[in-house]
mmCIF file of the protein (N, C-alpha, C, O) and its ligand, coordinates in Angstrom:
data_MODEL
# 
_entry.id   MODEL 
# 
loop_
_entity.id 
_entity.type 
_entity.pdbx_number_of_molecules 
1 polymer     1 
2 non-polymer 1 
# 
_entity_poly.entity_id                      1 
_entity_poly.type                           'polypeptide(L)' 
_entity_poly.nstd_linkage                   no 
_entity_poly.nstd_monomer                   no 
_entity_poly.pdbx_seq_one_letter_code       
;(UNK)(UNK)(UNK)(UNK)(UNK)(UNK)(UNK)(UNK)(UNK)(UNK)(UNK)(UNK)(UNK)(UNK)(UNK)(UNK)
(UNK)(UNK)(UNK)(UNK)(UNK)(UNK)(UNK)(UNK)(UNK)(UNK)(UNK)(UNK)(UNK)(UNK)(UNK)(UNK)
(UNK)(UNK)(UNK)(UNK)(UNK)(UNK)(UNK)(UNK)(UNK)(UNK)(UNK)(UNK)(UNK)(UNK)(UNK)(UNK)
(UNK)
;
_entity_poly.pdbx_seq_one_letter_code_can   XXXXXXXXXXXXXXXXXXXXXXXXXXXXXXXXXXXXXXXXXXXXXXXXX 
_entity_poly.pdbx_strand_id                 A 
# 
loop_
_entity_poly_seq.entity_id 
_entity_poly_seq.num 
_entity_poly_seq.mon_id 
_entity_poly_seq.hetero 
1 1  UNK n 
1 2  UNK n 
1 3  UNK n 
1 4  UNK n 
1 5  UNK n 
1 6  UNK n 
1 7  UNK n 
1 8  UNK n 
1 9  UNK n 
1 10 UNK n 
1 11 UNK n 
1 12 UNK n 
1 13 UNK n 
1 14 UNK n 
1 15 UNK n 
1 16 UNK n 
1 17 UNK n 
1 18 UNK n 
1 19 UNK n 
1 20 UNK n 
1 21 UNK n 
1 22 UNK n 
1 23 UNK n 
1 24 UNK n 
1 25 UNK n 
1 26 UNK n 
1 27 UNK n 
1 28 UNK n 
1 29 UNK n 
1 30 UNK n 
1 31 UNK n 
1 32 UNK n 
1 33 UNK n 
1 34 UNK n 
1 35 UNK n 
1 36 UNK n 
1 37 UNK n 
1 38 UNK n 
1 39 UNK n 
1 40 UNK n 
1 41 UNK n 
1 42 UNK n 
1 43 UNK n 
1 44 UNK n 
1 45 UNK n 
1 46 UNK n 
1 47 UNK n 
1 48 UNK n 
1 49 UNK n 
# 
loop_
_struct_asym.id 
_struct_asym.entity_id 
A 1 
B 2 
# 
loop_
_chem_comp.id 
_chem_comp.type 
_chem_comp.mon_nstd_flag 
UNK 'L-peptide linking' . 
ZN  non-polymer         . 
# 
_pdbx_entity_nonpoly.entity_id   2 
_pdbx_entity_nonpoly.name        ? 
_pdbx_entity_nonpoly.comp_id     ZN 
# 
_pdbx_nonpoly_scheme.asym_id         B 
_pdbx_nonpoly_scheme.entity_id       2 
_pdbx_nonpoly_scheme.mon_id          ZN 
_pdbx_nonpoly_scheme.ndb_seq_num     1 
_pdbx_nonpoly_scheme.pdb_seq_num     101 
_pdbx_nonpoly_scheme.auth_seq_num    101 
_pdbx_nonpoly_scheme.pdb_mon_id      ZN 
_pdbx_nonpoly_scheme.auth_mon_id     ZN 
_pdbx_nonpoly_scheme.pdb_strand_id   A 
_pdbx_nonpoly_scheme.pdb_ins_code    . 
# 
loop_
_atom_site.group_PDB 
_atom_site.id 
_atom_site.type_symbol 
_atom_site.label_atom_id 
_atom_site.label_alt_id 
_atom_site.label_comp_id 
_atom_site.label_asym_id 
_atom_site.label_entity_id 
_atom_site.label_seq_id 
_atom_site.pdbx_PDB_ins_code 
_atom_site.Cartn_x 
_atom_site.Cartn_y 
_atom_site.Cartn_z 
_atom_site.occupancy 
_atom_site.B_iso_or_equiv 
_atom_site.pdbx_formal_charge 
_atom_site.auth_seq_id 
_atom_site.auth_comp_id 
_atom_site.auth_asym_id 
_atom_site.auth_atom_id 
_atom_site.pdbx_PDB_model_num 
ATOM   1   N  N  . UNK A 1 1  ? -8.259 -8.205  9.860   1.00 0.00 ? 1   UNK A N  1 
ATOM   2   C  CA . UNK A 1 1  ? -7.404 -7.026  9.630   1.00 0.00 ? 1   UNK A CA 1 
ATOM   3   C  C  . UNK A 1 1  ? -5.957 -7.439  9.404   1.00 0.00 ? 1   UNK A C  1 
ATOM   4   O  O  . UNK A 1 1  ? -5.122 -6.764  8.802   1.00 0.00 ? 1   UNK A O  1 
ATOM   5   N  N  . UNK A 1 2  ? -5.753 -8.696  9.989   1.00 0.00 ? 2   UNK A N  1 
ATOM   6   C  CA . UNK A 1 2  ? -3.987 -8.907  9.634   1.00 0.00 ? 2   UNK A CA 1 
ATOM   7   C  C  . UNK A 1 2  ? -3.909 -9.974  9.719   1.00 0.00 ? 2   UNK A C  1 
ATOM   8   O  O  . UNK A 1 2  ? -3.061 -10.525 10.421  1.00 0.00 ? 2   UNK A O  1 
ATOM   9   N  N  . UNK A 1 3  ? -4.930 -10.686 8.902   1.00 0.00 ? 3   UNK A N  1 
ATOM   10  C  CA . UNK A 1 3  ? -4.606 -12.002 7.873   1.00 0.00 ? 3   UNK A CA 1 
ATOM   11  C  C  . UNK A 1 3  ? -3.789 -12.328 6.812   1.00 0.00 ? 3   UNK A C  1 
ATOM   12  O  O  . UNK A 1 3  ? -3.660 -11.501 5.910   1.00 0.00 ? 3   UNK A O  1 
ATOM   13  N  N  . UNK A 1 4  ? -3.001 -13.780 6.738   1.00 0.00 ? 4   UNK A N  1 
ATOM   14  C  CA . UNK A 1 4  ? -2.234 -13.268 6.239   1.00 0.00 ? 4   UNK A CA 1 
ATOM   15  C  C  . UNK A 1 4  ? -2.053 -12.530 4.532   1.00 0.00 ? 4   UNK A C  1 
ATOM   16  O  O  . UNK A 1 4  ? -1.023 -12.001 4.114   1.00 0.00 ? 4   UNK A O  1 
ATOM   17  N  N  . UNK A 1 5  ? -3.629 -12.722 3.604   1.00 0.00 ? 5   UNK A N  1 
ATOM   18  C  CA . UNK A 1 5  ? -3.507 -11.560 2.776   1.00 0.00 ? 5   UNK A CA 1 
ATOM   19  C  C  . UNK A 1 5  ? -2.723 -10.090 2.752   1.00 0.00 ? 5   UNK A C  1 
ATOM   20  O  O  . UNK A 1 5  ? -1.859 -9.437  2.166   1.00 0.00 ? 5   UNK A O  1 
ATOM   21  N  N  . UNK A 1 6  ? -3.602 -10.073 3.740   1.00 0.00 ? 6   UNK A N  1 
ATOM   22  C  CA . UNK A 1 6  ? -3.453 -8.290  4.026   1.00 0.00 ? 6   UNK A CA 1 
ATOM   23  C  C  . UNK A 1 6  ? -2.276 -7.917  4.502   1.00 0.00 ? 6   UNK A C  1 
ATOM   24  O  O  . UNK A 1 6  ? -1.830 -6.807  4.215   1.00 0.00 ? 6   UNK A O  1 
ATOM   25  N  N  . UNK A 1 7  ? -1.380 -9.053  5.551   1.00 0.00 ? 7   UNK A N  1 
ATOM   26  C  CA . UNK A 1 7  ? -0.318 -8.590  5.675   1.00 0.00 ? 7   UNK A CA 1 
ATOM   27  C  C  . UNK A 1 7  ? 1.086  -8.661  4.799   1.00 0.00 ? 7   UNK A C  1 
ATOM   28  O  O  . UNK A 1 7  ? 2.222  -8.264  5.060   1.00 0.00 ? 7   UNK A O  1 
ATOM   29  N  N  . UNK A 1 8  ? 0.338  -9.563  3.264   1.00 0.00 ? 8   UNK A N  1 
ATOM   30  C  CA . UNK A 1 8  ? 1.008  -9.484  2.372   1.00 0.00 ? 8   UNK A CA 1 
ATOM   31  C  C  . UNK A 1 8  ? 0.885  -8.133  1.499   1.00 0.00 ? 8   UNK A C  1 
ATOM   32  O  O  . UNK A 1 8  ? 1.878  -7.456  1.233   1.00 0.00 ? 8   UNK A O  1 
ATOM   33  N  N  . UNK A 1 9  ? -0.205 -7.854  1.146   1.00 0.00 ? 9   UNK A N  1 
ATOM   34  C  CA . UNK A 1 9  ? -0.417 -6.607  0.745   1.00 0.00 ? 9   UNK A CA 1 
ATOM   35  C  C  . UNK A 1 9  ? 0.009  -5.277  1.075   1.00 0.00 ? 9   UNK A C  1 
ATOM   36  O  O  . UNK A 1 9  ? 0.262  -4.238  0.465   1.00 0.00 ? 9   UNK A O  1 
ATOM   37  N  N  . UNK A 1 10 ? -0.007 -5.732  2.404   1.00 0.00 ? 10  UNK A N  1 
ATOM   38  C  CA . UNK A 1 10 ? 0.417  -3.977  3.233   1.00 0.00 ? 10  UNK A CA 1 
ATOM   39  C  C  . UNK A 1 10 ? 1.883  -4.247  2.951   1.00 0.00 ? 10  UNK A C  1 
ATOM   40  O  O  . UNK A 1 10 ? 2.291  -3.188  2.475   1.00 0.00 ? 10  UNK A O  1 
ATOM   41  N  N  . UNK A 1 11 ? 2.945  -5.158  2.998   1.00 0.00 ? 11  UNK A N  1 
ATOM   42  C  CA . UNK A 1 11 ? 4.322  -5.109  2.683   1.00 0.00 ? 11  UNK A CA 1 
ATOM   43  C  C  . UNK A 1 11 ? 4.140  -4.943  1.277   1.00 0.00 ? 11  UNK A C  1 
ATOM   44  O  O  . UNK A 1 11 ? 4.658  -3.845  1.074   1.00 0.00 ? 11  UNK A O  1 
ATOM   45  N  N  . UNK A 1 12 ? 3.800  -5.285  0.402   1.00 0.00 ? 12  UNK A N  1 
ATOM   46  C  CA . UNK A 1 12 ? 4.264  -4.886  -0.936  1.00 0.00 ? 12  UNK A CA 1 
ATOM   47  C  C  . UNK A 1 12 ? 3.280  -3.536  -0.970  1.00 0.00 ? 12  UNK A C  1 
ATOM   48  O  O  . UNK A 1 12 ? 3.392  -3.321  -2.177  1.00 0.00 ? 12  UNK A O  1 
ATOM   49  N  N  . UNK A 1 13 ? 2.737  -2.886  -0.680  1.00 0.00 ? 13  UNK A N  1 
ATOM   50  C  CA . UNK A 1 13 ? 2.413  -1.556  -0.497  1.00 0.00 ? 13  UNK A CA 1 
ATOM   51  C  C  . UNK A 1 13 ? 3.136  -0.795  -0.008  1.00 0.00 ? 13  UNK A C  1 
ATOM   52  O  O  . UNK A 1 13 ? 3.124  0.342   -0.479  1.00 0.00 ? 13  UNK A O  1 
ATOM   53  N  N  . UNK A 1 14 ? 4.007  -1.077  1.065   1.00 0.00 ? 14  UNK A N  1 
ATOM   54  C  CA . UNK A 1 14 ? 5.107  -0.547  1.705   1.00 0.00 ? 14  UNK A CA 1 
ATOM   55  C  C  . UNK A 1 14 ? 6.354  -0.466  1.043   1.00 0.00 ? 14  UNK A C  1 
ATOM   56  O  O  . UNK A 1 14 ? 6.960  0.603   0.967   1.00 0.00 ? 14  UNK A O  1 
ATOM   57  N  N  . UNK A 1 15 ? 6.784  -1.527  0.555   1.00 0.00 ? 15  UNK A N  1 
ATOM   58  C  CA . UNK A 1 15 ? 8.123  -1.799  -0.528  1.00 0.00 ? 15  UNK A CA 1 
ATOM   59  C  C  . UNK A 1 15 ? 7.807  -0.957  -1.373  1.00 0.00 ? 15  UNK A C  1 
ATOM   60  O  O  . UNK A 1 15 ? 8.829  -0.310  -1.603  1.00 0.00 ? 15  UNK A O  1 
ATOM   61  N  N  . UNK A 1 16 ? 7.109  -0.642  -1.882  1.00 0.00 ? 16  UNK A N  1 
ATOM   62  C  CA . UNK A 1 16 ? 6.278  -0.077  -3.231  1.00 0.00 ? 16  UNK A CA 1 
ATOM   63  C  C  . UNK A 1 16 ? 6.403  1.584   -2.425  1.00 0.00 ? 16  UNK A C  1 
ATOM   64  O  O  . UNK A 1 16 ? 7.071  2.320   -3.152  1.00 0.00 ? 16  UNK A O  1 
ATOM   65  N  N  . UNK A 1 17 ? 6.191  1.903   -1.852  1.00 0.00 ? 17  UNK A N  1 
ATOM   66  C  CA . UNK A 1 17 ? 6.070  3.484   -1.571  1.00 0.00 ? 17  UNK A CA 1 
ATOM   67  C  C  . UNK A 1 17 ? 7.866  3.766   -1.125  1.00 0.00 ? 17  UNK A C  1 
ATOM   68  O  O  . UNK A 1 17 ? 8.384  4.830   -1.466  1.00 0.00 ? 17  UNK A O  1 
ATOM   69  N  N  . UNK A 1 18 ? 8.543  2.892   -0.488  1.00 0.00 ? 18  UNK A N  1 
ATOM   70  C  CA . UNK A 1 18 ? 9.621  2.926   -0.425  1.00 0.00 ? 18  UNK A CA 1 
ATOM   71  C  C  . UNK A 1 18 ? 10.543 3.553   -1.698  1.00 0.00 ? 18  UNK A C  1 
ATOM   72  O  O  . UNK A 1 18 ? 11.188 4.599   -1.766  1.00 0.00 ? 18  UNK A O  1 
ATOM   73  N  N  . UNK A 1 19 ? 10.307 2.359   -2.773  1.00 0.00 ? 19  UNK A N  1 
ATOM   74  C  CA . UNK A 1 19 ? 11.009 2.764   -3.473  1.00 0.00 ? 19  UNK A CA 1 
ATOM   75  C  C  . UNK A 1 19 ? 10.217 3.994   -4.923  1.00 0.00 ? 19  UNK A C  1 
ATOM   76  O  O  . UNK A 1 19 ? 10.719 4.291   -6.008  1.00 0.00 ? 19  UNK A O  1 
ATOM   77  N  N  . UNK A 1 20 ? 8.951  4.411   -4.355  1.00 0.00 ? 20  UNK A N  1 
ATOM   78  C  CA . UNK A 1 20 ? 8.194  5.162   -5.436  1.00 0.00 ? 20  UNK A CA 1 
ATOM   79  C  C  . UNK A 1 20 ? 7.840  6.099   -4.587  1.00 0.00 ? 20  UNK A C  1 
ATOM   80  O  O  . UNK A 1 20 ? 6.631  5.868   -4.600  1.00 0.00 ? 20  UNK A O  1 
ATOM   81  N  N  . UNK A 1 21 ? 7.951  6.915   -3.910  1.00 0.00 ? 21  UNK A N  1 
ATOM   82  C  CA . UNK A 1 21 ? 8.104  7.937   -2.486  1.00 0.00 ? 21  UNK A CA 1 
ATOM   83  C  C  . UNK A 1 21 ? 6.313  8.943   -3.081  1.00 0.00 ? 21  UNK A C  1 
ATOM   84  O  O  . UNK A 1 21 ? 5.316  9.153   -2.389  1.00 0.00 ? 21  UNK A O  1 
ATOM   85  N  N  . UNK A 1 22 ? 6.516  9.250   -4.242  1.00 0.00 ? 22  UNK A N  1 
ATOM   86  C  CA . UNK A 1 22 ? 5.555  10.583  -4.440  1.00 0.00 ? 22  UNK A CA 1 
ATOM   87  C  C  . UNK A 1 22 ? 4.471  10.293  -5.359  1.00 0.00 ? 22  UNK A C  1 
ATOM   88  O  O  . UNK A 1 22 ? 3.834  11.111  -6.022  1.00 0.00 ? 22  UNK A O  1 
ATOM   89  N  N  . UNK A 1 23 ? 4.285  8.543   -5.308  1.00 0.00 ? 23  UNK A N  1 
ATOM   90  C  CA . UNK A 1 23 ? 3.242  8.003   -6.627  1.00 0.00 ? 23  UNK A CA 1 
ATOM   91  C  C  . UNK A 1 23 ? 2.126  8.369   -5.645  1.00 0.00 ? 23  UNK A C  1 
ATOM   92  O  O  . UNK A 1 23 ? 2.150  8.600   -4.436  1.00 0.00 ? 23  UNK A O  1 
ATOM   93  N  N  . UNK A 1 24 ? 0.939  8.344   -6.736  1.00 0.00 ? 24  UNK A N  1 
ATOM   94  C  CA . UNK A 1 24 ? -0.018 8.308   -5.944  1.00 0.00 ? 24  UNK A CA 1 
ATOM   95  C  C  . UNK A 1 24 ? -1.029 6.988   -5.634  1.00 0.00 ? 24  UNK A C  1 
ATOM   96  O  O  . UNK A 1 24 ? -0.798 5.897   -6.155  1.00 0.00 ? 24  UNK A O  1 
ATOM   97  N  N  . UNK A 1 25 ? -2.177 7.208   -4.727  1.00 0.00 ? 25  UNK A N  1 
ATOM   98  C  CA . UNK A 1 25 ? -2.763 6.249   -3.683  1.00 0.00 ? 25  UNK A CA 1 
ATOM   99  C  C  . UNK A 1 25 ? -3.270 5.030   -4.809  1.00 0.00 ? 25  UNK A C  1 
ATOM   100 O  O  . UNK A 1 25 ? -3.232 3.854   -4.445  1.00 0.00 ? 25  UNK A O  1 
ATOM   101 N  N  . UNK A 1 26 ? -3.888 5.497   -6.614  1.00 0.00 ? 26  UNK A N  1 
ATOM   102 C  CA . UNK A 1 26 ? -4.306 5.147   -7.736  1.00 0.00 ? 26  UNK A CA 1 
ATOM   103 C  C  . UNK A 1 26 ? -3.107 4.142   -7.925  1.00 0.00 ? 26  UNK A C  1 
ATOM   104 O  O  . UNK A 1 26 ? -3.067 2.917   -7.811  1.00 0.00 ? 26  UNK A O  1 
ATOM   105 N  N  . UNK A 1 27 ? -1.847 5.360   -8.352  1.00 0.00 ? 27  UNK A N  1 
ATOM   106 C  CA . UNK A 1 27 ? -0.901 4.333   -8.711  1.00 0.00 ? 27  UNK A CA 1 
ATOM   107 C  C  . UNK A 1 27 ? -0.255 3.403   -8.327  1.00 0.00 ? 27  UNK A C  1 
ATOM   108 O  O  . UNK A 1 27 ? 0.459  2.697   -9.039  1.00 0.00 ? 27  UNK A O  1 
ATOM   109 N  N  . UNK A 1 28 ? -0.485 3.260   -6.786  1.00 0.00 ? 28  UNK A N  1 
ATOM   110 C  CA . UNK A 1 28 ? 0.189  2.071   -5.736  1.00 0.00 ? 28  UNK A CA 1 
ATOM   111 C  C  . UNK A 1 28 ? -0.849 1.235   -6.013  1.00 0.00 ? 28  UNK A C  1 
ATOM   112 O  O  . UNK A 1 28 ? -0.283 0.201   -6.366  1.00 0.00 ? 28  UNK A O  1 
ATOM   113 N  N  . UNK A 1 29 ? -1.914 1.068   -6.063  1.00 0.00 ? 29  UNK A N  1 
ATOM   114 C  CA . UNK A 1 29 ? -2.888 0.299   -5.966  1.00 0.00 ? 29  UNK A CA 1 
ATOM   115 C  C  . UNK A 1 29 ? -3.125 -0.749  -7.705  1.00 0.00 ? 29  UNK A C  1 
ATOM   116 O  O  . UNK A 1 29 ? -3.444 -1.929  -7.848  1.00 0.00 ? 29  UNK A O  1 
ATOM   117 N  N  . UNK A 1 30 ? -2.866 0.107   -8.544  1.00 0.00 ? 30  UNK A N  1 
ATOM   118 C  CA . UNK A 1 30 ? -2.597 -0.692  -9.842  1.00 0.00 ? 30  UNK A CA 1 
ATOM   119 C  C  . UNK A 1 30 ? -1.324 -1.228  -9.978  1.00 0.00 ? 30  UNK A C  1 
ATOM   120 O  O  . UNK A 1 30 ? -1.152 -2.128  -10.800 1.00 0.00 ? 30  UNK A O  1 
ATOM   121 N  N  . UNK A 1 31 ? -0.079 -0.672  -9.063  1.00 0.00 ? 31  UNK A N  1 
ATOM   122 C  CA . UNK A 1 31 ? 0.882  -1.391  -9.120  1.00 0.00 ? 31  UNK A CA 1 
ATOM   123 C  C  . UNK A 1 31 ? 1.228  -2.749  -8.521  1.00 0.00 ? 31  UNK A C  1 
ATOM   124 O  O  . UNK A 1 31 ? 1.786  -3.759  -8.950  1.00 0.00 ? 31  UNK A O  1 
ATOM   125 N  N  . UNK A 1 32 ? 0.627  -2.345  -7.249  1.00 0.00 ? 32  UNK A N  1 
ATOM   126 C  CA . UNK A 1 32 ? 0.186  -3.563  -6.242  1.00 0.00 ? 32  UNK A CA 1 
ATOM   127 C  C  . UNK A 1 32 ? -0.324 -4.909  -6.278  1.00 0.00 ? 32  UNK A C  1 
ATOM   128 O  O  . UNK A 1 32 ? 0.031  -5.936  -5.698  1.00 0.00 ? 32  UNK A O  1 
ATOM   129 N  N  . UNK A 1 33 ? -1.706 -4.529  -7.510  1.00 0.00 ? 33  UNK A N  1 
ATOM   130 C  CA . UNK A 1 33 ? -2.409 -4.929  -7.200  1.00 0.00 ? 33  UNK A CA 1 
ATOM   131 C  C  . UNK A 1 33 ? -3.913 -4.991  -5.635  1.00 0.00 ? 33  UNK A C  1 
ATOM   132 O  O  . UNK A 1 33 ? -4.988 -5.561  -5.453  1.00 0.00 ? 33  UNK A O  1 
ATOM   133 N  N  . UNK A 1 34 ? -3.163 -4.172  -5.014  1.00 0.00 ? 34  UNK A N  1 
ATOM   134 C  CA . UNK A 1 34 ? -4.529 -3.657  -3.944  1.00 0.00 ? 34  UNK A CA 1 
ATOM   135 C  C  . UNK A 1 34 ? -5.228 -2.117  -3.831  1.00 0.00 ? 34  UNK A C  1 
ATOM   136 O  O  . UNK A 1 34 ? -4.894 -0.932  -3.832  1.00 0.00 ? 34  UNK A O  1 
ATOM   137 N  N  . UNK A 1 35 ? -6.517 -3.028  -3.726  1.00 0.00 ? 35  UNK A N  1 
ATOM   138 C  CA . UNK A 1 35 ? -7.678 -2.039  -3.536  1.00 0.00 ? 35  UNK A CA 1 
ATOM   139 C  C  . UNK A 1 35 ? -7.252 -0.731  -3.203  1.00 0.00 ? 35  UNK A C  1 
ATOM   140 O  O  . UNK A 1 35 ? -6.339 -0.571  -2.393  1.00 0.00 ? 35  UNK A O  1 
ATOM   141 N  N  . UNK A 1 36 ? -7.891 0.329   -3.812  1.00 0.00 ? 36  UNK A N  1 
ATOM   142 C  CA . UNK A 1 36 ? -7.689 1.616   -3.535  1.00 0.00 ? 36  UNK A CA 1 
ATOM   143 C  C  . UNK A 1 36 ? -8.096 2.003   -2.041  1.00 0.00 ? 36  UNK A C  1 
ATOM   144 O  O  . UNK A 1 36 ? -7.594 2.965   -1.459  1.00 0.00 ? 36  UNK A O  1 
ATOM   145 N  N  . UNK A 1 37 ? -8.837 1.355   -1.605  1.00 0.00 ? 37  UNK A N  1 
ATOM   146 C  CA . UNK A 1 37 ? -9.563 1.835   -0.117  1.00 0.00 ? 37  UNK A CA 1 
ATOM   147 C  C  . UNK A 1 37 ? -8.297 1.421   0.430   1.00 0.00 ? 37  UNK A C  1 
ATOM   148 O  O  . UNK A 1 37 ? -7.527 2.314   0.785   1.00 0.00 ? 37  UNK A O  1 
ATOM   149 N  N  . UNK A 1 38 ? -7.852 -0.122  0.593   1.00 0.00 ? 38  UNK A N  1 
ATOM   150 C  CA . UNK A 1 38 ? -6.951 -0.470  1.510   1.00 0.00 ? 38  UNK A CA 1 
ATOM   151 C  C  . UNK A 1 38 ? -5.292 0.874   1.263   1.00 0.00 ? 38  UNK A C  1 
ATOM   152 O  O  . UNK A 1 38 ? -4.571 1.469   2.063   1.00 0.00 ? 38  UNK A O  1 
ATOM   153 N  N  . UNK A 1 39 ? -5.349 0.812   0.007   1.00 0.00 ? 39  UNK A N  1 
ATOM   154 C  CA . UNK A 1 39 ? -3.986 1.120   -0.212  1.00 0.00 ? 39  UNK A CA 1 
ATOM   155 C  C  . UNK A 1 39 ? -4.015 2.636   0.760   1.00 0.00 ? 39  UNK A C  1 
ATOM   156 O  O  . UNK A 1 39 ? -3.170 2.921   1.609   1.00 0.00 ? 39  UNK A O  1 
ATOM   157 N  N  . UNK A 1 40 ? -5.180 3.459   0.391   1.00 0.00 ? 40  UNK A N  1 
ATOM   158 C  CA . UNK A 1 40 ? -5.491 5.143   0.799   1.00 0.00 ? 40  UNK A CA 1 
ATOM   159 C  C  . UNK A 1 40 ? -5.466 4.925   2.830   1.00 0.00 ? 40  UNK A C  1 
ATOM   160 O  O  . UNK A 1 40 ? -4.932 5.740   3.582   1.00 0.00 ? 40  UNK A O  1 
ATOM   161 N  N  . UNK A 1 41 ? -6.154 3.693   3.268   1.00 0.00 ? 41  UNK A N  1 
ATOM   162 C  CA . UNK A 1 41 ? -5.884 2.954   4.307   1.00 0.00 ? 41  UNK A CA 1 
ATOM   163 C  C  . UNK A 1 41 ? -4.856 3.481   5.327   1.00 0.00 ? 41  UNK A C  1 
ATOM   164 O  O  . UNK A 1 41 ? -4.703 4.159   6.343   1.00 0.00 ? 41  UNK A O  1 
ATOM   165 N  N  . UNK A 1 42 ? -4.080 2.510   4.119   1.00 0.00 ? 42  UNK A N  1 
ATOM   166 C  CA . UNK A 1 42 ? -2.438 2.225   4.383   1.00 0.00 ? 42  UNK A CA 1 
ATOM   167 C  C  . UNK A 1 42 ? -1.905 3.136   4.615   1.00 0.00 ? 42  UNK A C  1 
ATOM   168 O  O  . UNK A 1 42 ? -1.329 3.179   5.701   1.00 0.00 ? 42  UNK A O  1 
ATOM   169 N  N  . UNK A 1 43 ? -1.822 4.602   3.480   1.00 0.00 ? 43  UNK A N  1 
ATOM   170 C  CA . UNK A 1 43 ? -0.994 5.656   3.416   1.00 0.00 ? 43  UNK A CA 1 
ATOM   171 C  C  . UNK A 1 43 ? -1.645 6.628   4.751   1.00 0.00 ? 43  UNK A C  1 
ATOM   172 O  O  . UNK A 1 43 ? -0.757 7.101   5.460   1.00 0.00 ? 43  UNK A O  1 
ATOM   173 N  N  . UNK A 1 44 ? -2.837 6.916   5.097   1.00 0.00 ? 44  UNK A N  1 
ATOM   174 C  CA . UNK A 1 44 ? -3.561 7.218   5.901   1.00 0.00 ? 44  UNK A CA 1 
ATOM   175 C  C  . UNK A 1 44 ? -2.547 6.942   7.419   1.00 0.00 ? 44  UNK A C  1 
ATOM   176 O  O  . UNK A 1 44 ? -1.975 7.850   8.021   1.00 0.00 ? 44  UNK A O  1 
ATOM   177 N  N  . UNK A 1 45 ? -2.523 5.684   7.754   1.00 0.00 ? 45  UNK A N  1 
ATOM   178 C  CA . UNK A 1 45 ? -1.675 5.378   8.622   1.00 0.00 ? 45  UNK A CA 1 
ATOM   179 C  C  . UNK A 1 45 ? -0.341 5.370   8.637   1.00 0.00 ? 45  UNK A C  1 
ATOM   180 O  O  . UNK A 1 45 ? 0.237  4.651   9.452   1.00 0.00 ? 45  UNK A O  1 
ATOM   181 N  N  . UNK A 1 46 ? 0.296  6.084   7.834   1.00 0.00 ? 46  UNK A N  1 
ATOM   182 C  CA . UNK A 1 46 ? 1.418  6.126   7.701   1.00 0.00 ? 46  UNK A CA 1 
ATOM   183 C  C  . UNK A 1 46 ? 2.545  5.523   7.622   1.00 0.00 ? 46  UNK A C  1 
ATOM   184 O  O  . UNK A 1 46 ? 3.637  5.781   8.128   1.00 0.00 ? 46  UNK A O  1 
ATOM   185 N  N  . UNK A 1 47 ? 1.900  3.998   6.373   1.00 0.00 ? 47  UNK A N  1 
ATOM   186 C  CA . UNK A 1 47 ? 2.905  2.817   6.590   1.00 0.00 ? 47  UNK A CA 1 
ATOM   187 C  C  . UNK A 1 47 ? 4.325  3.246   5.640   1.00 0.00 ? 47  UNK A C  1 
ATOM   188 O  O  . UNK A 1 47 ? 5.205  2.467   5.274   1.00 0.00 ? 47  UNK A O  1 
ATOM   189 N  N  . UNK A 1 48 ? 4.248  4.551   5.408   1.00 0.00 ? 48  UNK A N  1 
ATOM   190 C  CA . UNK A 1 48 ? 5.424  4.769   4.056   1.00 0.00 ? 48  UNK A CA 1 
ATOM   191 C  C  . UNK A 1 48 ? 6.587  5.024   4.967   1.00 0.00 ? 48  UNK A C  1 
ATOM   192 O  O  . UNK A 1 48 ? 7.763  4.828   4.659   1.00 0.00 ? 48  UNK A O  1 
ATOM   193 N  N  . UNK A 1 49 ? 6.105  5.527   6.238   1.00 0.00 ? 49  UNK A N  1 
ATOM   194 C  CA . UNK A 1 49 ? 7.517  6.300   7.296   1.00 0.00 ? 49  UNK A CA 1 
ATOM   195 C  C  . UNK A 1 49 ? 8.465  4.932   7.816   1.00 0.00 ? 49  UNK A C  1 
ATOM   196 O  O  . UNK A 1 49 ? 9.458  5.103   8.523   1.00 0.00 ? 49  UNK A O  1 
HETATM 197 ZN ZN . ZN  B 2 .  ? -7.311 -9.829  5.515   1.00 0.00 2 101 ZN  A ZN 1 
# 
């Protein structure tokens, strides 16, 4: 769960909603580069706050 992939991913998922506040779960995930599950995950838990 927080290897260090994922804990690369979840920061540039985070940077990424930072500065893109109202994209959606699709568009973080093609921007990213990560999986739609993880990214919907992510937002789920509320890594944008
Ligand atoms: Zn991992």
């Amino acid at each position: 769960m927080t290897c260090p992939v994922c804990l690369a991913e979840s920061e540039r998922v985070r940077l990424f909603i930072l500065k893109h506040p109202h994209v959606t779960p699709e568009q973080i995930a093609e921007a990213t580069n990560v999986s739609k599950v993880k990214v919907s995950n992510m937002v789920k838990l509320g890594i944008s706050k």
